[in-house]
C-alpha positions as CSV (number, residue, x, y, z in Angstrom):
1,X,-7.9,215.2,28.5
2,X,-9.7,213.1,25.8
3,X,-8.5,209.9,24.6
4,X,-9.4,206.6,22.8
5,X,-8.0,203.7,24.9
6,X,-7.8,200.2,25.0
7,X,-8.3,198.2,27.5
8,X,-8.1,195.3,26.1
9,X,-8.4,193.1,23.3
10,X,-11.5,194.3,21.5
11,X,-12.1,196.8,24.1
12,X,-12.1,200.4,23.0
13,X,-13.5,203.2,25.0
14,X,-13.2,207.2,24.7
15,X,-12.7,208.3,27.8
16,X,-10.8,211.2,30.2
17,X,-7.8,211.0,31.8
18,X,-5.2,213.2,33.6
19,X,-2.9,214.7,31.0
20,X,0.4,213.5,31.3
21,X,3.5,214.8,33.5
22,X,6.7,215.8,31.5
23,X,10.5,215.1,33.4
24,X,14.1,216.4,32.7
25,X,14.6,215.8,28.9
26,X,11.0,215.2,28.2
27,X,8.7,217.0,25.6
28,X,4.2,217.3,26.1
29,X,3.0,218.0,22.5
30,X,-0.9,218.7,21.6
31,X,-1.7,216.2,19.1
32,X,-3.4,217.6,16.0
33,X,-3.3,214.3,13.8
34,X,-2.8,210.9,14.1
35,X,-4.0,208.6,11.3
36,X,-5.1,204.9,11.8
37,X,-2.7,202.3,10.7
38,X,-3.2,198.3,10.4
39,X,-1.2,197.9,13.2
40,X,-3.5,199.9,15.7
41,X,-6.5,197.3,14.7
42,X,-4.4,194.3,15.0
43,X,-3.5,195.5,18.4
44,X,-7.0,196.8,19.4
45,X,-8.4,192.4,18.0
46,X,-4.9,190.7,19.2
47,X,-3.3,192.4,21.4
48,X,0.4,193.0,21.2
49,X,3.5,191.3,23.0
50,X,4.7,194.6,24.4
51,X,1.5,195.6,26.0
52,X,1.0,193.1,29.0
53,X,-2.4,191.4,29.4
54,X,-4.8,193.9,31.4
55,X,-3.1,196.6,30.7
56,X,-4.7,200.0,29.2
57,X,-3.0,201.2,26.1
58,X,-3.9,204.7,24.5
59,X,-3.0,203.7,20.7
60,X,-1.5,205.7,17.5
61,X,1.7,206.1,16.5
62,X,1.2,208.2,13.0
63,X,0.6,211.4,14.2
64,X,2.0,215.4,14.2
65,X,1.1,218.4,16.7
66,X,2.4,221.5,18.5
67,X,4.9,221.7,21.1
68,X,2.6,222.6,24.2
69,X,5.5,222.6,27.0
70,X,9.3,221.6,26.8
71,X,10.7,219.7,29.5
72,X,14.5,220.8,31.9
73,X,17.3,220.3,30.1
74,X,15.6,220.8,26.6
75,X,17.3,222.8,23.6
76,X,16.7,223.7,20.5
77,X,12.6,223.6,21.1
78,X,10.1,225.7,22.2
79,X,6.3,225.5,23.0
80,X,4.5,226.2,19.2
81,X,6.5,225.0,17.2
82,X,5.0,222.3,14.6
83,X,6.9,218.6,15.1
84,X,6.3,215.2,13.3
85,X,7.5,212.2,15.5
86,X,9.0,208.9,14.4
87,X,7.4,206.4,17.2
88,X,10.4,204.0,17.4
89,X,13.1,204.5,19.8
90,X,16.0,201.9,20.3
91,X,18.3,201.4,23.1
92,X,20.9,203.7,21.6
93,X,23.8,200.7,22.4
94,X,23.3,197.5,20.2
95,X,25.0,197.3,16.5
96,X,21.3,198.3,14.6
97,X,21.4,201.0,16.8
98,X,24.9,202.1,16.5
99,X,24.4,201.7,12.1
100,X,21.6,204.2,12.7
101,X,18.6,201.8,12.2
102,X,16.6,202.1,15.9
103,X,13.7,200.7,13.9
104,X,15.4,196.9,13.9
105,X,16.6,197.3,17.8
106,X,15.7,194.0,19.6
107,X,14.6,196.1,22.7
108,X,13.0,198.7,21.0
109,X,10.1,200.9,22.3
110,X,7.3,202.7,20.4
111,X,4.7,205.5,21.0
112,X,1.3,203.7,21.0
113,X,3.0,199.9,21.4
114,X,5.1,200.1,24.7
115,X,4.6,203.6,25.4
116,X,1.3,205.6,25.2
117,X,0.0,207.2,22.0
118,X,-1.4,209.6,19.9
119,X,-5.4,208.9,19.8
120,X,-5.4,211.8,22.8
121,X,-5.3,215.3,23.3
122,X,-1.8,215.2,24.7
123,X,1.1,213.0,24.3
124,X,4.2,212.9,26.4
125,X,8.0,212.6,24.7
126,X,10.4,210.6,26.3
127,X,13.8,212.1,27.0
128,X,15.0,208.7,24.4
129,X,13.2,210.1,21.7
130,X,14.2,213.5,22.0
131,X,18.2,213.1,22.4
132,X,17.9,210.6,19.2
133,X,16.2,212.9,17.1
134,X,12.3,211.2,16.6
135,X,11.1,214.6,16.6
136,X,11.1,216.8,13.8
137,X,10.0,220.3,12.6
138,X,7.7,220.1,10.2
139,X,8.0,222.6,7.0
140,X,5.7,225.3,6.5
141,X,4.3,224.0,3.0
142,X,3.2,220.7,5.3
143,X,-0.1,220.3,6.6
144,X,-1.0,218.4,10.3
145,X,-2.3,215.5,8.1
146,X,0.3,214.9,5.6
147,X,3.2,214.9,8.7
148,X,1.0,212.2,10.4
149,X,1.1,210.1,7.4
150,X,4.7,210.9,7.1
151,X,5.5,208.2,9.2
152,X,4.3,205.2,7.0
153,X,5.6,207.5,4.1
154,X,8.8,206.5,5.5
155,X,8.5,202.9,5.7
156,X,7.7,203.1,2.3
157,X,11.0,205.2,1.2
158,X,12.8,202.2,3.4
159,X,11.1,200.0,1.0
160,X,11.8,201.3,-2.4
161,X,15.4,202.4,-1.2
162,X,16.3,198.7,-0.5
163,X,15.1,197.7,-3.7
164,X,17.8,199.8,-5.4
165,X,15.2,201.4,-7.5
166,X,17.0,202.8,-10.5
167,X,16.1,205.4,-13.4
168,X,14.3,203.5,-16.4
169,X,12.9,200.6,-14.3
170,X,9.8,199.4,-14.3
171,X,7.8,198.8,-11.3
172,X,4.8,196.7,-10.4
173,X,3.0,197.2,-6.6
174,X,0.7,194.6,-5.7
175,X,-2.0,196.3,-3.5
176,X,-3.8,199.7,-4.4
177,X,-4.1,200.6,-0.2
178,X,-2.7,203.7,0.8
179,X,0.8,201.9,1.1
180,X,0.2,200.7,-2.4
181,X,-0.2,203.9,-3.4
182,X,2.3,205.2,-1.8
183,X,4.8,203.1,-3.3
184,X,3.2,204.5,-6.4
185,X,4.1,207.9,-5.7
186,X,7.6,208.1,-4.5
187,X,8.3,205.4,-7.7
188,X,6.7,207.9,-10.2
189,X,9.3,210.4,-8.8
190,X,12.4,208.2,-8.7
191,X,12.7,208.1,-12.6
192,X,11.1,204.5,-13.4
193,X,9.6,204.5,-17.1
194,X,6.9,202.5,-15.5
195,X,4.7,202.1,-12.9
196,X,1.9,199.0,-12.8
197,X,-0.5,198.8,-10.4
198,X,-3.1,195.8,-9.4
199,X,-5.3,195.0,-7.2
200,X,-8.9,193.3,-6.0
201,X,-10.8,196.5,-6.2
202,X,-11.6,199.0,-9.4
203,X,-12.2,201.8,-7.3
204,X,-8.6,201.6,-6.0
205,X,-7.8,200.7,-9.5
206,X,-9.6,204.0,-10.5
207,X,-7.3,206.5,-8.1
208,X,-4.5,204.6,-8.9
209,X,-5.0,205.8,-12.6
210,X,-5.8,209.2,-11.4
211,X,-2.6,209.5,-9.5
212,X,-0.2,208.5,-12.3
213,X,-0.1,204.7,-12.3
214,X,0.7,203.8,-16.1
215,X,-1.1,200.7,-16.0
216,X,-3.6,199.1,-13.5
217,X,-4.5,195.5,-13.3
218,X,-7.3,193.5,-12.0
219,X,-4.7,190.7,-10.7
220,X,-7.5,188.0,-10.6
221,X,-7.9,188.2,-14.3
222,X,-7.3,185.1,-16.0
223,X,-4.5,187.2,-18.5
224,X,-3.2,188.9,-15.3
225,X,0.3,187.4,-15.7
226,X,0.5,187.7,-19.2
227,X,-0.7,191.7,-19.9
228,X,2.6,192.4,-17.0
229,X,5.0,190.2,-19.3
230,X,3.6,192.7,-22.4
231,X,4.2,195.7,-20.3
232,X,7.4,195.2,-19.9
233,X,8.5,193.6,-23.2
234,X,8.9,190.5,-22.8
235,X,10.8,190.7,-19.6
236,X,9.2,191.1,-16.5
237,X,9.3,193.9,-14.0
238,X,12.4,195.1,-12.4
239,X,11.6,195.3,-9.3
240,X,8.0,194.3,-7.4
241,X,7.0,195.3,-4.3
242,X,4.3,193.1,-2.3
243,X,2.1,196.0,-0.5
244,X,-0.8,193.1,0.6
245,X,-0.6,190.0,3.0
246,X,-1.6,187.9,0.7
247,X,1.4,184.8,0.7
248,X,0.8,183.9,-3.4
249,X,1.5,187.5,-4.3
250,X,4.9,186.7,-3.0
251,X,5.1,183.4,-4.9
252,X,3.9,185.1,-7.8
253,X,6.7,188.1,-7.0
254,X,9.4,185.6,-7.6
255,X,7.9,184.1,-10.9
256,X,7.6,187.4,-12.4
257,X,10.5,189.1,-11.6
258,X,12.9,190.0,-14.6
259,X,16.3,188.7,-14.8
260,X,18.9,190.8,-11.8
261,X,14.9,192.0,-10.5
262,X,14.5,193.2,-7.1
263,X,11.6,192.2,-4.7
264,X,10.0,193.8,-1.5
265,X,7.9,191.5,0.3
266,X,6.7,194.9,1.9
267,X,3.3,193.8,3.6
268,X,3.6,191.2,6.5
269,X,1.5,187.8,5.8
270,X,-1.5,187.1,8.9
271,X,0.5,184.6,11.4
272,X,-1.5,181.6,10.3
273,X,-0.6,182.1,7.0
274,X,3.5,183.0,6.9
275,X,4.6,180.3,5.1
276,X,5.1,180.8,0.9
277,X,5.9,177.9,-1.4
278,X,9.7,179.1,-2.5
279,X,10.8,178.2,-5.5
280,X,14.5,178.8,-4.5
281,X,16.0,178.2,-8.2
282,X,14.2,180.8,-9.7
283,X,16.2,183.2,-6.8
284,X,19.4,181.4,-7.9
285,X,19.1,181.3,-11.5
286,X,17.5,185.0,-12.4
287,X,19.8,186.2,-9.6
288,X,17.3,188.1,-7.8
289,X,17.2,189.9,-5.0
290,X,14.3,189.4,-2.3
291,X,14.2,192.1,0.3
292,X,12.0,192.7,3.4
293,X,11.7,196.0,5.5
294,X,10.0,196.8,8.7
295,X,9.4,200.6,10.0
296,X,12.2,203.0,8.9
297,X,14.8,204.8,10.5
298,X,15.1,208.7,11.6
299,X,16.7,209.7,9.0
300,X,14.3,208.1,6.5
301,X,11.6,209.9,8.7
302,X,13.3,213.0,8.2
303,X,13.9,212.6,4.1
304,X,10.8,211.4,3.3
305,X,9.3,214.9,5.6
306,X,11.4,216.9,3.3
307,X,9.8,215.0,-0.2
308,X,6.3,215.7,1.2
309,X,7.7,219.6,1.9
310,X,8.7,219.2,-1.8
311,X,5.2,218.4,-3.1
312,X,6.7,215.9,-5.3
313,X,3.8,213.6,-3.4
314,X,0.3,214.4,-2.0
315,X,-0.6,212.5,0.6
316,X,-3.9,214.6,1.5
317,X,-5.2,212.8,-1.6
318,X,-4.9,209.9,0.0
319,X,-6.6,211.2,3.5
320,X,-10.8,209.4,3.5
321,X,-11.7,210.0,6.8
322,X,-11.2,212.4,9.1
323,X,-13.1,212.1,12.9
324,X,-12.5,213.5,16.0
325,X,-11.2,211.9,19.4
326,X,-15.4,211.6,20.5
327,X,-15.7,209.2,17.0
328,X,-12.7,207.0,17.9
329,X,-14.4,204.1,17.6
330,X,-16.5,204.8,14.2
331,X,-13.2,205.5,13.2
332,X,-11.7,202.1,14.0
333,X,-14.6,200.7,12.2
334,X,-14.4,202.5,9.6
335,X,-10.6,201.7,8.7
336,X,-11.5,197.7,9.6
337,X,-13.9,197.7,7.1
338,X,-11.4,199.3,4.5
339,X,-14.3,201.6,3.0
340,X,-11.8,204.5,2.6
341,X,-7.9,205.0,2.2
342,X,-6.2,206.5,5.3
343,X,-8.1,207.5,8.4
344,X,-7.2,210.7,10.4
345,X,-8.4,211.6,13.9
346,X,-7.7,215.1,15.1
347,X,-8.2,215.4,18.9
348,X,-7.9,219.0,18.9
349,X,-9.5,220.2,15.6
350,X,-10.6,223.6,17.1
351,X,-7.1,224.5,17.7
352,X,-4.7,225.4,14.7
């Protein structure tokens, strides 16, 4: 089979391996789309702690496909049925695990991290993932694409969730990227009376319009800080969420905020730049609350699947690319260069 793998740090090559062997428990699914995420390209120029140095990893962990062959001792699926697949398993015993949040286990393992993922033809389930649900029908009104980008979908509804996002707030989102955008979305359909939306770039700005923001921003315009404050009368936004890696946004999050505001320092800062100048009073004396989320649980997966059955979001709108396995690496470069939104490669695009 056909898959993109790295070798090592900087080192991607398309290439054919044997397909992969399926035990007791164990599920082989034909992979029909897996979307690029930042995380893949800070792997493919950094490498990752879980993936030991010389090792080969086949990346991807957004992805959807067909059931091609179900393991011994596996119920409840067959071969052709249509699955979406949270990538994060946890050990099943430690107290995140036990409060149902496998994405915050200490000895967690993922698809396309630790394991092997989804830039290949095949994929092979571990018996983990299936007995703790990762793996999930997807709804008929669903297409391959939007269950692939379910997953960061997700990690967004774990965002807004721990926000406490409430009918009649207002929302800003720093960062017009598809997790920007997201955000936008699923806070256009949890009842806030506004949604504000800035960022560096005015095409971004443009489909940000076009998708329902109420307001976008240019947020290095001199009157930046001043056109939110008259936006929201006077008051500041209720709650913010950070989608960039850029450490003043989160300075700037804390200034902003409205009195009992909520903030989401969603987007992870680069290493050599994690540190933000706090000013801890303004926390204390507006009585905010700052919040930070990583991944999202199987549940979340499995809500969030069932608001994209809905159609209350579109997430093929936010789809700018799509390659096949042979264009892995145009693909790569493609999404490093940040010339579209979301990236799709579809190993198998003769197959439906």
């Amino acid at each position: 089979m056909k898959v993109a793998l790295c070798k090592g740090i900087g080192l991607l090559e398309v290439t054919d391996i044997p397909p992969p062997n399926i035990g007791d428990g164990e599920v082989l699914i034909r992979v029909m789309a897996a979307s690029l995420c930042g995380t893949d390209l800070r792997i493919l120029d950094f490498g990752h702690r879980k993936i030991p140095a010389g090792a080969g990893r086949i990346l991807g962990h957004e992805f959807s496909g067909v059931i091609e062959k179900v393991g011994p001792g596996v119920q409840g699926l067959s071969a052709g049925e249509r699955v979406a697949v949270a990538p994060n398993m946890g050990c099943g015993a430690c107290a995140e695990c036990l409060q149902g949040a496998a994405n915050l286990c200490p000895e967690y393992e993922a698809l396309g991290i630790s394991l092997d993922g989804a830039f290949a033809e095949l994929i092979r389930l571990p018996a983990k993932a299936v007995l703790q649900g990762n793996m999930v029908k997807i709804p008929g009104t669903v297409s391959f694409e939007e269950a692939a980008l379910n997953e960061p979908f997700s990690c967004v509804l774990n965002g807004l969730e721990a926000c406490q996002i409430q009918y009649g707030d207002a929302l800003l989102i720093f960062g017009a990227g598809p997790i920007g955008l997201m955000h936008l979305m699923l806070g256009r359909s949890s009842g806030t009376r506004k949604v504000i939306l800035t960022d560096i770039v005015e095409e971004r700005l443009r489909l940000a319009a076009e998708l329902g923001a109420d307001v976008v921003l240019h947020s290095q315009a001199s009157d930046f800080k001043k056109k939110v404050l008259a936006e929201t009368d006077g008051k500041g936004p209720d709650v913010i969420v950070t989608a960039c890696p850029v450490p003043e946004v989160q300075e700037w999050a804390l200034e902003m905020a409205a009195v009992k505001g909520r903030i989401n320092f969603f987007g992870g800062l680069p290493q050599n730049r994690e540190t933000i100048q706090c000013r801890s009073n303004l926390i204390h004396y507006k009585n905010l609350k700052v919040t930070g989320v990583t991944g999202s649980s199987n549940i979340q997966f499995r809500r969030a699947l069932s608001l994209v059955a809905s159609k209350r979001v579109d997430l093929h709108r936010l789809i700018s690319h799509i390659f096949e396995i042979e264009q892995a690496k145009e693909a790569f470069e493609v999404a490093r260069r940040g010339a579209g939104l979301k990236v799709v490669i579809k190993p198998n695009p003769s197959r439906r």
